[in-house]
N, C-alpha and C positions, 0 to 999 in steps of 0.2 A: 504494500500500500504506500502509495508514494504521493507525497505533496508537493502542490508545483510552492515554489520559492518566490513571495513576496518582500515587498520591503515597504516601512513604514511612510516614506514619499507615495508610493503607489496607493496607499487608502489616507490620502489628506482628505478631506472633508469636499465632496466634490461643489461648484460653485453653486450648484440649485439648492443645495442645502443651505449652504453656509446661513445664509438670514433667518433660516427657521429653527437652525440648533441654536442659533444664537440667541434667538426670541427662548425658544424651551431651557436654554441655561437659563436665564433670567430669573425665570417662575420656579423651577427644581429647584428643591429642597435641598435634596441631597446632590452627590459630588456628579457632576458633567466632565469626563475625560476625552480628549479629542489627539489626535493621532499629533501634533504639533506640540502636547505641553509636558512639561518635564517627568512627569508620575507614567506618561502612557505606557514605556515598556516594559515598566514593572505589569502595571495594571496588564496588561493583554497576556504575559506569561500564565500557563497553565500549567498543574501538577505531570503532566505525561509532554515531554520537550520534542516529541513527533511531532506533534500540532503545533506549528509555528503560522497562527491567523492574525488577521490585522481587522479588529473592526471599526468604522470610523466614527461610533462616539462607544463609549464605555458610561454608564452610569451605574452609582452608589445610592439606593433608595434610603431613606431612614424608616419607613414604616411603609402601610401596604396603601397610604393614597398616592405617595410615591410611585411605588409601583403601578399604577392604575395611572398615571400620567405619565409615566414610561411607555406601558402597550399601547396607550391610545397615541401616542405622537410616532412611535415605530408601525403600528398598523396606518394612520396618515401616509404617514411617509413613504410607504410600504416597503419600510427597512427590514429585512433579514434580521429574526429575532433568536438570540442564545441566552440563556437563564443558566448564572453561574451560582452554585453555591463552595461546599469544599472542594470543586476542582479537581477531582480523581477520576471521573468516568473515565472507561477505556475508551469511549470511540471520540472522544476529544470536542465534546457538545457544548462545555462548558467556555467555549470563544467560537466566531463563527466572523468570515473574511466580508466586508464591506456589508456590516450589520450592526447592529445593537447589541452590545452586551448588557444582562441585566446583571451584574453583581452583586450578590445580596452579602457582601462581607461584613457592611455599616449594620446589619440588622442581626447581633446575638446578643438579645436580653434575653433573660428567662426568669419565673418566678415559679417557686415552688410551692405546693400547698400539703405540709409535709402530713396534715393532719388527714385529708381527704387523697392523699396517695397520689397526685397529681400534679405534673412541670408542664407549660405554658413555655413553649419557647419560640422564639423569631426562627425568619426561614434560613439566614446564613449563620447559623451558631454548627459549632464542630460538635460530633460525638465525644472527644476529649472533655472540652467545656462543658458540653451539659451533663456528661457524667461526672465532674467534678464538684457541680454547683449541688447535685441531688446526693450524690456520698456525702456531704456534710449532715444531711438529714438520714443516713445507712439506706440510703434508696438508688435505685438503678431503675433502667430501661433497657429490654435487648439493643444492642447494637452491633457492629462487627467486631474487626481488631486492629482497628486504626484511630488513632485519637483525629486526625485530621481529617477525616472523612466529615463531609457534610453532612448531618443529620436530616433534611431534602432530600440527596440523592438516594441514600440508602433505606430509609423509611419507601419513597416512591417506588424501588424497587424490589420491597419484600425485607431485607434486612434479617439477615443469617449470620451469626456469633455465638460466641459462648455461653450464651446465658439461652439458647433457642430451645433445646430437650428440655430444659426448666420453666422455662416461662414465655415460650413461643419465637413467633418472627419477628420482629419491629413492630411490623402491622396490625401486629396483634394487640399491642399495646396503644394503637392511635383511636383517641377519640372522636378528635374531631380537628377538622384542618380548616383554615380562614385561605380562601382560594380569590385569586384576582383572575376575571376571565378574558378571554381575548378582546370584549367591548369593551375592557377598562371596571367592569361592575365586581364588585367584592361580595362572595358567600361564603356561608357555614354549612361545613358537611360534615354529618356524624350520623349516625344512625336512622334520628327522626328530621334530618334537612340534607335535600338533598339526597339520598340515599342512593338513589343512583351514581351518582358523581364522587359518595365516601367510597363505596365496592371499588370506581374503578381505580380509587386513589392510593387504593393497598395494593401496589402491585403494577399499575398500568403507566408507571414512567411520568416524564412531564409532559404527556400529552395534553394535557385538560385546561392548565392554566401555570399561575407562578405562586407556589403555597408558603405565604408571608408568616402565618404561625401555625403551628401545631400544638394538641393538644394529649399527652400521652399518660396513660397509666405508669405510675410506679410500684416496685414490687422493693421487699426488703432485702438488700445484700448489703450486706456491712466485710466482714471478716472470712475473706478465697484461701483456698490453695492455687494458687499459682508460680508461675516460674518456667520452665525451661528444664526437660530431659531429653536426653542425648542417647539415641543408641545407634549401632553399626547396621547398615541397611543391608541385610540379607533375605533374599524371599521370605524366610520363615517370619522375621523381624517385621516386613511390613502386612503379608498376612496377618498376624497374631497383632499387630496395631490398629489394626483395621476391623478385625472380630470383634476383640475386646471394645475399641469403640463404640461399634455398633450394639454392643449387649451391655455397656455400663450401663448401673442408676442414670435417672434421669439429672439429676445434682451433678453428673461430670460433663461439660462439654470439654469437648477436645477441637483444634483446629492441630494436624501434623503436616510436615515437608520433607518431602525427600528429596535430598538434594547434598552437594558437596560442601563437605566442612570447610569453614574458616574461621583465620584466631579471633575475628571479633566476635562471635560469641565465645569466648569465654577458655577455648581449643586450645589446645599447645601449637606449635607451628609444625609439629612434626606430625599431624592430621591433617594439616591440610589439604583439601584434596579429594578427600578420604567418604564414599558415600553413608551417607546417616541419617539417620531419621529423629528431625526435630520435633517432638512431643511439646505441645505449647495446650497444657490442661486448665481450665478454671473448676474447681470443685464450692459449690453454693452449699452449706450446710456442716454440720458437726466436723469440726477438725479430723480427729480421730479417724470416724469412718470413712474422709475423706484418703489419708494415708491408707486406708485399707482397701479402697477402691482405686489408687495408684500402685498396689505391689504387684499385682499382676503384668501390668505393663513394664515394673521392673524384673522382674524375670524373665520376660522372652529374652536378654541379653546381658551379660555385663553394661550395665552403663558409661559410657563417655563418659560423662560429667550429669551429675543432678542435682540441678538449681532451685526445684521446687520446696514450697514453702509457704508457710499464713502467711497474709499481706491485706492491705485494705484493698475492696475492691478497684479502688481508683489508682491504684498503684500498677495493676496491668496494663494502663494506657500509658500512663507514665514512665516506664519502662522502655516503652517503644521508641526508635530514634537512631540513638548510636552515633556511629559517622557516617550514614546514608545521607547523601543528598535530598534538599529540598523538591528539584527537580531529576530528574532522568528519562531515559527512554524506555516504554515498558512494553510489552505484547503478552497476551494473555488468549487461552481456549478451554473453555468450560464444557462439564455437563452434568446431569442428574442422572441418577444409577440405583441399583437395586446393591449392585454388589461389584466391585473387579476381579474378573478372573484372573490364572494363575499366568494367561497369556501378555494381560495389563500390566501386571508387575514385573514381569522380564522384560516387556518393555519399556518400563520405566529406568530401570535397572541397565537397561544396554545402551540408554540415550544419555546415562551419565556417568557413561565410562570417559574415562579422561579426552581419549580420541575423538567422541563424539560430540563433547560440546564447544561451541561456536568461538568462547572465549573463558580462558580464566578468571578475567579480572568481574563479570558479569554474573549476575545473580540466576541460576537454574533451577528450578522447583515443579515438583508436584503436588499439590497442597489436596489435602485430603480432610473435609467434615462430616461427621456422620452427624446423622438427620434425627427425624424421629421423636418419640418423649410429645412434649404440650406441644408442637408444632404439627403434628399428624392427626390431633384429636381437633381440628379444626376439620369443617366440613370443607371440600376440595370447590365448594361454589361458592362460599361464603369471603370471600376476594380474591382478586386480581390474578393475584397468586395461586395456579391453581396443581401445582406439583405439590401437595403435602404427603404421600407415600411414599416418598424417595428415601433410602438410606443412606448416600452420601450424595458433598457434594462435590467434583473435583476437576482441579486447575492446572492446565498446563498452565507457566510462566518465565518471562523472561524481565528483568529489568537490568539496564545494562549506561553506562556513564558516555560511552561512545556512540554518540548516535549513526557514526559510520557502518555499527557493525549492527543495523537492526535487521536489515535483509536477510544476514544469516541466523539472525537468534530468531527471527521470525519462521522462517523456516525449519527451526528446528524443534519450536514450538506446535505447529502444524504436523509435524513428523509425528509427531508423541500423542499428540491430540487423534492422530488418527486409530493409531494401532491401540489405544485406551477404550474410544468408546462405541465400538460396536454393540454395548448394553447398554448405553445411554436411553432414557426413558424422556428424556427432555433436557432444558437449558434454563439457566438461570439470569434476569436482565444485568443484573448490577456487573456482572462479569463479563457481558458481551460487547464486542467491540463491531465494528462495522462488516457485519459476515452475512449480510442478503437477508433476503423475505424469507428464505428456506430454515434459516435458523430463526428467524423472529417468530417463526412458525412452530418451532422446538420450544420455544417458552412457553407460546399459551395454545392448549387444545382450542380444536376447531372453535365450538359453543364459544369457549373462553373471549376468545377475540370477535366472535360476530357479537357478540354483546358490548365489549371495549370500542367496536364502528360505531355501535348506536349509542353510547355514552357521548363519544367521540363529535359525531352529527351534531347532539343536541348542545353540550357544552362548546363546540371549537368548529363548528361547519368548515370555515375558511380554511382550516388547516393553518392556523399561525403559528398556535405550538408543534411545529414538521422538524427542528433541527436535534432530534432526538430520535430512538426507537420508534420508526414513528408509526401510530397505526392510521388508517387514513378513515375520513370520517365514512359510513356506510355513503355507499351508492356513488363515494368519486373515485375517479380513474386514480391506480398508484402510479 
């Protein structure tokens, strides 16, 4: 996937514009960024450094009449409209070339209502942030395992992490979302408003509109096991990780990676190299039985190194970091599974033999969640999201510092993706990058999506929210 190469002279503000941005600076509230003033290049950078776009204004909403004077002046204009929140999707949605960006980074307040179980948070607050604000009350929301992820993106597309056997998928947790639609008009959808347009909000991307706040349940997590264990990747090793995943309590989520050691986690240098399986477990409940429900996965092998340990919940995002870059180049291939056969793991296993991958200095992984628990016992019609009998979920990945060398990790990506999932049951949004109708089609069964057209229809006819997964409203040509 290759992008043609612009440069920020090429989207100056073309002159038909120019008097009308400069009229709508005026009135905006919030920040108006234009290809000409000193903040644009930060502002237009995105978390994935493949998507190098140029749009020619960028604006910073402070609350959602903001936003509602944003769409109405880019639907005007009939500006090409991108709706940025934390900036990670893979297919690079969040900036979008001679358009509108909406940046919702000015909007993460939140408030908590620790007594009625419930956070109220704006649309650009991170997962990190809001799960920092609500651990002070021993309260959480599922979320992934990125503090930096937008709390918007991954909410809108289902939201799978450690806390999901325990207490569901993100979505599971939303009440009710304040939605700015493409006339500019502001509603509430939750259960009894809207109810159509809540269904497709669990699940169905940013097709619908620009979701300014959200309203989510809290659950109690105060005091995890978490941490980091290390074992040597051998068939047996990721079979027996992958069992046991899938048959622990619902209290353990695990996210694991197979992939080649290195000394920054924690590795001696004379590992390096060396294929392993990164165990990254949150255990929710009783200390004790939480070590009792981690000995098994210490025994499939001598341990590497085992880091796990209590900790406050909020310390798992905080944890996250290291010397990884803010930005890189990443390429990722998903799917949903019942199970991987013994042919998946050899193949895993042979794409990260030293010869086979693309580069050493770049990050190679298989990332493996298993499913199941309070996320299954949701009815498979009852949102967006409609894969809830899947047992895992899993990820080819590459994130790599040289963007020279994406063609090949891309490829090699693809390679591994292939030969993995021939048991694929489906796809998951938040992981998919720009891979055709044929895989948007892997995400939602047929029903699924003819009902997301006619959600689609009613909320967004024009198709203005398009620069996304996009589903197209019923009865117009894709």
């Amino acid at each position: 996937m290759k992008h043609a190469e612009k440069t920020p002279s090429s989207s100056s503000v073309p002159d038909f514009l120019a008097d009308q941005i400069s009229q709508f600076r005026r009135r905006f509230r919030g920040d108006v960024i234009l290809p000409d003033d000193s903040d644009y290049e930060g502002a237009r950078r995105i978390h994935n450094t493949l998507f190098q776009r140029y749009p020619v204004v960028i604006v910073r909403p402070h609350d959602a009449d903001d936003v509602s004077a944003a769409v109405r002046f880019a639907v005007q204009q009939d500006l090409p409209l991108a709706v940025r929140g934390g900036s990670h999707n893979n297919g690079g949605f969040a900036t979008i070339d001679d358009g509108m960006v909406i940046d919702l980074s000015r909007m993460r307040g939140i408030t908590v209502d620790a007594q009625a179980h419930v956070a109220r948070a704006q649309g650009g607050i991170t997962a990190g942030e809001f799960t920092a604000a609500t651990s002070a009350y021993g309260l959480a929301t599922p979320f992934g395992d990125s503090p930096t992820v937008g709390v918007g993106g991954i909410t809108l597309g289902g939201g799978i992490g450690w806390l999901t056997r325990k207490y569901g998928m993100t979505i599971d947790s939303l009440l009710a979302a304040e939605v700015v639609k493409a006339d500019g008009r502001v509603l509430r959808a939750s259960a009894t408003e809207h109810p159509d347009l809540f269904w497709a909000l669990r699940g169905g991307g940013g097709n619908f509109g620009v979701v300014t706040t959200f309203e989510f349940r809290l659950y109690p997590v105060e005091t995890v096991i978490g941490g980091m264990l290390m074992l040597p990747a051998t068939r047996e090793v990721i079979r027996g990780v992958i069992d046991l995943s899938v048959r622990a309590p619902e209290e353990l989520g695990i996210i694991s990676a197979v992939m080649r050691a290195s000394p920054m986690f924690g590795l001696p240098e004379s590992m390096a190299g060396m294929p392993v399986v990164m165990v990254l477990p949150v255990w929710v409940g009783d200390v004790e039985a939480g070590q009792r429900a981690l000995d098994p996965f210490r025994k499939l092998a001598e341990p590497l190194a085992d880091m796990t340990q209590p900790m406050p919940y909020r310390a798992i995002y905080e944890a996250e970091g290291g010397d990884i870059p803010e930005h890189y180049t990443s390429v990722a291939r998903n799917f949903l599974a019942d199970s991987l056969d013994d042919a998946a793991i050899e193949a895993i296993l042979a794409h990260l033999a030293a010869d086979r991958v693309p580069s050493q200095s770049a990050m190679t992984a298989v990332q493996i969640r298993p499913l199941g628990g309070a996320m299954a016992r949701v009815p498979t019609d009852a949102t967006a999201f409609a894969h809830r009998n899947a047992n895992l979920l899993v990820v080819a990945a590459a994130a790599m510092f040289d963007p020279s060398e994406y063609d090949a990790h891309r490829d090699w990506v693809e390679g591994l993706y292939q030969a993995m999932r021939p048991g694929a049951t489906g796809a998951y949004l938040n992981f998919l990058e720009i891979e055709g109708e044929a895989r948007l089609r892997e995400v939602y069964p047929d029903k699924t999506y003819q009902r997301l057209a006619e959600v689609k229809r009613k909320y967004d006819p024009d198709n203005v929210f398009r620069h996304n997964q996009n589903i197209a409203p019923a009865g117009a040509a894709r």
